[in-house]
Every structure is written in structure tokens, then in C-alpha cells.
N, C-alpha and C positions, 0 to 999 in steps of 0.2 A: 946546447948542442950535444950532441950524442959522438963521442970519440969514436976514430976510426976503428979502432981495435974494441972497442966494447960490440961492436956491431955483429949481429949473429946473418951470414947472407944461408940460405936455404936453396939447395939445387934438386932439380925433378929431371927424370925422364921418362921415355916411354919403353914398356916391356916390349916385347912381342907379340903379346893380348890386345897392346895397344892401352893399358893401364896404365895410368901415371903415379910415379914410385918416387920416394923423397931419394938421392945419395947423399953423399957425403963432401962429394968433391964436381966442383961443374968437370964436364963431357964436353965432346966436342961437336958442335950442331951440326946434325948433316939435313940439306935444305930438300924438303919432301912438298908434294904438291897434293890438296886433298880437293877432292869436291864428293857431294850426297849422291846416291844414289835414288832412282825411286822407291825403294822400299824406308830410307831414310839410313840407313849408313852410310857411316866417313867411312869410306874408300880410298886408300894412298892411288895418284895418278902419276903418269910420266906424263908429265908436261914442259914444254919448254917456252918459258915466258922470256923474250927480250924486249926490255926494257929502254933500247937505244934503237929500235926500228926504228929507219932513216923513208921516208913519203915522200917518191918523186913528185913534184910541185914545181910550175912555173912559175915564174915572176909575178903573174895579172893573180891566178887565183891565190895565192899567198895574201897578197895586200887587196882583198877585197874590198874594203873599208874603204880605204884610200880609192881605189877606182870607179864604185859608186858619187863621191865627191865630185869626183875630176867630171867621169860621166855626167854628170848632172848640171855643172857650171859651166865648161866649156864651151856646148854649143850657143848657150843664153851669152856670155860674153862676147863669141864670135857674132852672132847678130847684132847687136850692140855697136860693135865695129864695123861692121858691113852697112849697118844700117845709119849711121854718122856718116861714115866715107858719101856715101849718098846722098844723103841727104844735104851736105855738105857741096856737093859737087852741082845737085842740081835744083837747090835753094828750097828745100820740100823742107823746111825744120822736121815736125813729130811722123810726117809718113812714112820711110824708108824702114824709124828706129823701131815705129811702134810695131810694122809686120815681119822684119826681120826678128825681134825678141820673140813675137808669137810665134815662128819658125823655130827657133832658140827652143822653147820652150815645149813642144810639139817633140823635135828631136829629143831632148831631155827625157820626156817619156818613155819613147822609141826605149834610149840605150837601158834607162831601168827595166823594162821589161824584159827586153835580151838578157841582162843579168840576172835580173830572178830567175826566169824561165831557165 
């Protein structure tokens, strides 16, 4: 390992030409924004970059993810239920379940589209 004091650190800055010059001693950074021009020169910009821009967002589009889920299982489970309750009540076993899921399932589509779209 290389001792802290054996250690040579080297400082640069920029002229006014915009040259980079060795000193002796670091400077004090002042924070400058560059972008090309079309002819291909760096160009100093005044730009002001924030970094903490806050995006109004409501709740549904934030957790997208999660809404597509929900979207998609909900109304298949609610027929399910509807179609039990029913079936149940009026001794039909697989009728009620099986066109209430295709309901279920039909809806399911519906809301993914809404959301994509």
C-alpha cells in the first residue's frame, strides 16, 4: 500500500480559452452546464437542472402494477360468487358458475383495455 503522504494528488482547471491547466493547489468547483452546438462546440449553458422535481400523481396511476392485478381478478372472482350464490339457491350446480366466470372474464378484458388505452 502506498502511504498517504507518499501520494502525489494533481489539480486541473479550466482557463478562459477553456484549456485545461495543471495548478498547484485544488480551486473551488463552480458547477457549469455544457451542451454541443451544431457546428460541434462545447458551449457553457445556463441551465437549471432540478433534481427533486416532485409529479403530481394520483394514487390508481402510481401503483399501476397493482391495478392491472386487481383489475383483472376481481370481476373473475365476483362471478364466481355470484355464480355459486346461484347456483346454490337454485340447485343449477356448473350453470350459474360457468356464465358468471365467462362474465368475469369478458369484464377482465373490458378493464385491461381501459387501461392500456
Amino acid at each position: 500500500m502506498v502511504e498517504a503522504d507518499k501520494m502525489k494528488h494533481n489539480y486541473f482547471e479550466i482557463d478562459e480559452r477553456g484549456d485545461l491547466k495543471e495548478t498547484a493547489e485544488a480551486v473551488k468547483v463552480k458547477h457549469s452546464f455544457f451542451e454541443v452546438d451544431k457546428q460541434g462546440n462545447l458551449i457553457e449553458t445556463t441551465q437549471n437542472i432540478n433534481k427533486n422535481k416532485k409529479t403530481n400523481k394520483d394514487f390508481l396511476s402510481e401503483y399501476i402494477n397493482i391495478n392491472v392485478g386487481y383489475s383483472l381478478v376481481t370481476p373473475i372472482l365476483i362471478g364466481v360468487v355470484i355464480g355459486l350464490l346461484l347456483d346454490n339457491k337454485f340447485n343449477s350446480k356448473p350453470f350459474f358458475t360457468v356464465i358468471f366466470i365467462f362474465l368475469g372474464m369478458i369484464s377482465s378484458l373490458y378493464n385491461l383495455y381501459k387501461i392500456i388505452k
